[in-house]
N, C-alpha and C positions, 0 to 999 in steps of 0.2 A: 147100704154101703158100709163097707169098714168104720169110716173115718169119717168126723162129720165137715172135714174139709173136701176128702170127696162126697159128700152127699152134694155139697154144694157144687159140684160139679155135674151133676147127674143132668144138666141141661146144658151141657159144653157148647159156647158159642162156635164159631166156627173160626178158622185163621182169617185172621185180619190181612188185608190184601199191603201191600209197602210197596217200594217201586217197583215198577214194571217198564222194562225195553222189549228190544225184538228177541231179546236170547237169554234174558232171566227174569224169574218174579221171586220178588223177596215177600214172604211171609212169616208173621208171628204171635204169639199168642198168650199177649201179657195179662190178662184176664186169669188165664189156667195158671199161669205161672207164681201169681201170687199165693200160693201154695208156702209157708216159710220152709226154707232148707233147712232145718235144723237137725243134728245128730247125724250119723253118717249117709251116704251116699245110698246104701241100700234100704234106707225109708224116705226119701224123698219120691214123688210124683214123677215118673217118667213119661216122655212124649214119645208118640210117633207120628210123622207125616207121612202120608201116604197119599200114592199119587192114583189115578184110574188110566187102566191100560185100557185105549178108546175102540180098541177091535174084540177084547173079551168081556170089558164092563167089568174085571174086577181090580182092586186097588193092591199093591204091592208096596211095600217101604222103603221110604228115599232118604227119609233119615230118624233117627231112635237114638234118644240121651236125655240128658235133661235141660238144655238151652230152651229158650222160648223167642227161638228167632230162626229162619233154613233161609237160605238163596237158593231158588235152584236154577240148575246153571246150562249151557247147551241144548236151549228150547229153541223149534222153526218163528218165523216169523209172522204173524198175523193168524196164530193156530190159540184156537180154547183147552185150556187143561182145564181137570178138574183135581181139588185136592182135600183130603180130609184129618180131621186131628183123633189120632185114637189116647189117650190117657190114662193109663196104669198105679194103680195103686200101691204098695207096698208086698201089699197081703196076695195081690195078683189081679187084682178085681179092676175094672176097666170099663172105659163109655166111650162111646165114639161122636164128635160133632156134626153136625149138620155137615153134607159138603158147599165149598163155594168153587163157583165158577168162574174162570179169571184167564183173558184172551191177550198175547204177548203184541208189542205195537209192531206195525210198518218196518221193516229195513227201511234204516238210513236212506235216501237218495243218494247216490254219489259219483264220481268223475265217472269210475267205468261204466257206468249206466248211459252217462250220458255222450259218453264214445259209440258205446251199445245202438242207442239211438240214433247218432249223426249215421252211423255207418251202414244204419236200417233205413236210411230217410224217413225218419218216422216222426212227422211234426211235433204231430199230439206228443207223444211221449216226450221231446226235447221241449215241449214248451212246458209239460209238466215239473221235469226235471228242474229247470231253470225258477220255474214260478216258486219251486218249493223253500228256497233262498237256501238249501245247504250244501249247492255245488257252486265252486267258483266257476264263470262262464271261459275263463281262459287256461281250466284244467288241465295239463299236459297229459298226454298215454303216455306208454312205457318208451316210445321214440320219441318223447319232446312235441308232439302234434300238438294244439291246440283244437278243441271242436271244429273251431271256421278255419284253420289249414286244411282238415281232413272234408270239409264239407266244399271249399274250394276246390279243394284237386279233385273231388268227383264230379263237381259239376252242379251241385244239389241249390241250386239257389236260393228256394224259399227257405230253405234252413240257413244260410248263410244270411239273409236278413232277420231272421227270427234273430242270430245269432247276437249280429250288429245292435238291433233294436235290444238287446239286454244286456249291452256293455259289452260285448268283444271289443278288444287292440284290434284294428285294420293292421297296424303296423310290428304286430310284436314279429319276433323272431326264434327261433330252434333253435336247439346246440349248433345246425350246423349254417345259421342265419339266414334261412329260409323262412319268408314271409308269406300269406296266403297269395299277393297280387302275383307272385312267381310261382306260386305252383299252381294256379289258375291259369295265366299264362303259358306254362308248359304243357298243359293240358288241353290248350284251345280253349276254355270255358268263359266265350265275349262275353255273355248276360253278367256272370258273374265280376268278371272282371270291369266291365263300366261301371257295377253298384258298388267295386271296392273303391271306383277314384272316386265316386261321387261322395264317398264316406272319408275322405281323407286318404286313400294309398297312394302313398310316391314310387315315382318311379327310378330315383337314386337311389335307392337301398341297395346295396353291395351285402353279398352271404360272405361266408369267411374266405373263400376262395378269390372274393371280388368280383364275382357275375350278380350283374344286374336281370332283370325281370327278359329284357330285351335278349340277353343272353341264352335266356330258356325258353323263350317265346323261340329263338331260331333253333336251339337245341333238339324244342319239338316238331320243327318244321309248320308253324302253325300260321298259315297265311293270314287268312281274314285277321286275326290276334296282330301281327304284324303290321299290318295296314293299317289299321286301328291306332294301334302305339306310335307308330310315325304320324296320324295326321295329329294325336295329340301332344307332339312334342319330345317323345321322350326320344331319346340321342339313338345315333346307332355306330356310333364309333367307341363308343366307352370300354376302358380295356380292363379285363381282370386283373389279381394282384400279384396273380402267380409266373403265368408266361405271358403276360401284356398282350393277351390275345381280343381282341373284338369279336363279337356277333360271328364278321365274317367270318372272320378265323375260324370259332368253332365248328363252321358251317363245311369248310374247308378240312377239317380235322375228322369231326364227329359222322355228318349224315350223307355230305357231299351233293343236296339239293339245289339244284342249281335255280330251281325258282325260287327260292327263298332270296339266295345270294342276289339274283338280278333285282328281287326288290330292295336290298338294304344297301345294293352300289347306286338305283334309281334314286334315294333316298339321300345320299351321297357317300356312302361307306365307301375307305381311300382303299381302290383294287391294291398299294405297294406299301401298304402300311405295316410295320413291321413290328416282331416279339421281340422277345427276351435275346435271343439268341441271331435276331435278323434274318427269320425269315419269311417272308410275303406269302399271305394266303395261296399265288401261286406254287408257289416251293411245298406249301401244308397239300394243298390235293393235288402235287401230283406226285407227292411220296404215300399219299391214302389211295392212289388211283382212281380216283375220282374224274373221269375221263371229258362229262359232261362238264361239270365243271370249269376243268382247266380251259374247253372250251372259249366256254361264259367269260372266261375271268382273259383271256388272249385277246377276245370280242372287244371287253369294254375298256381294256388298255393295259392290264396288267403289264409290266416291264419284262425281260426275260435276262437284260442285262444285269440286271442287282445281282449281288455276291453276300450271300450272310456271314456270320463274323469269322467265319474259318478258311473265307474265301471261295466258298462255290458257289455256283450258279443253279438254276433250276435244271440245267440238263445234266448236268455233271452229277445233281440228287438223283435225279431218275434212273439213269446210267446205272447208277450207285446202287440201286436198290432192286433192278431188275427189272423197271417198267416202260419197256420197249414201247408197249404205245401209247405211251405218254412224250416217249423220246421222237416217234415219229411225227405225233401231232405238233410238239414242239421245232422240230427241223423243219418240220412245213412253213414253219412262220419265219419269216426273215430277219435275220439278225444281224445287226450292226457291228 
């Protein structure tokens, strides 16, 4: 060799390995480098790393100067590169190191994984996730869900206790203060919903609208769910924040099920209990035309004489609105 600091070179270690993540390895090579820089730039020792391209086995240049340190940067995760040091002498003359072999880590665990998971009912994987300690268990997705809301509202039980058993809130809430116990309840999902009271979920939680569990439990028309919540207690009069509507009411609004309705008047929901603007779940379906319904709701006493705050009465609304056989069923009924 030229120079007897490259002679001393002529058995070049190989780059020493530095940190390593899932998407960069820092390498460098203070050994070679102790080379002294002295005099200009064009007699100093210049590096190249070179990487091996793993489909033709030969090596190309990732980086050439004179540092003794590369990061390389935009590596897959859990993949082996190989990388080698070539060193240049002044005069041109040059040796190449051993190469080393050096395998980038794991991607991170993280929240969308383990949405990925809940949303695959895929145990194994959420327990993985959860065990690895770098996801928080009450992670939100892009809509505010936590894992155990989204594993609620489908149903997934065993994942909803895996969830519970590693710190889930039974009680947290969404931007739009929806709790897992109400969107299990909206869903039908009894298994689910007995393992959330027996873990602490209440049944007074109000979302930002003011609908309780009970609320969505009739919204979804969800009987067995229904029967359940009333033998354990939970109210069925309780009235939103918005139009001081109850259960009934929405029942009367939204789906017009009238078995739902017969169970929450058996239960004691008041048939002439009145909103915001006075008017009775009567007046609400039979301006929705909810025929069965109005029915039900004549059957178990509703009034027909009430006038809400503008002064009408339920037939005057119907009239009003063009629903003749609602106006019929209502003339049939005798009024005072």
């Amino acid at each position: 060799m030229a120079t007897s600091g490259f002679q001393r070179l002529s058995k070049l270690d190989p780059p020493v390995i530095g940190k390593v993540n899932h998407h960069s390895i820092e390498l460098y090579w203070d050994e070679a480098g102790k080379e002294p820089k002295t005099g200009p730039p064009e007699q100093w020792l210049r590096f190249s790393l070179e990487e091996e391209d793993p489909k033709t086995h030969t090596y190309g240049n990732i980086y050439i100067g004179y540092g003794t340190k590369h990061t390389v940067e935009g590596l897959e995760p859990s993949t082996s590169y190989k990388f080698r040091l070539k060193v240049t002498s002044p005069t041109g003359e040059y040796t190449y190191s051993p190469v080393v072999s050096v395998s980038t880590t794991r991607e991170p665990l993280s929240g969308k994984q383990l949405h990925h998971a809940v949303n695959m009912d895929d145990e194994v994987e959420v327990t993985k996730v959860l065990q690895s300690g770098t996801v928080m268990v009450d992670v939100p997705d892009k809509l505010g869900f936590t894992p155990l809301m989204v594993a609620a509202q489908k149903g997934f039980f065993r994942l909803v206790q895996i969830l519970v058993e590693h710190g889930a809130d039974v009680n947290l809430q969404n931007a739009s203060g929806k709790n897992s116990l109400m969107l299990a309840c909206f869903a039908g999902h009894l298994d689910v919903i007995k393992y959330l009271r027996k873990c602490g979920a209440t049944w007074e939680t109000h979302d930002l609208g003011g609908c309780t569990a009970m609320h969505w439990a009739a919204d979804g028309g969800q009987m067995p769910v229904i029967s359940y919540m009333i033998n354990d207690g939970c109210k069925v009069d309780v009235k939103d924040s918005g139009s001081l509507w109850t259960p009934l009411m929405r029942v009367s609004a939204v789906t017009g099920d009238a078995d739902v309705a017969s169970l929450l008047i058996s239960a004691g929901a008041d048939v002439n209990v009145k909103d915001k603007d006075g008017k009775t779940p009567l007046m609400v379906a039979a301006l929705n035309n909810h025929e069965d319904l109005v029915q039900l709701l004549l059957e178990k006493g509703a009034d027909c004489q009430i006038k809400n705050e503008f002064g009408a009465g339920v037939i005057e609304m119907a009239k009003a609105f063009g629903r003749q056989n609602i106006v019929n069923l209502l003339e049939g009924k005798k009024i005072h």
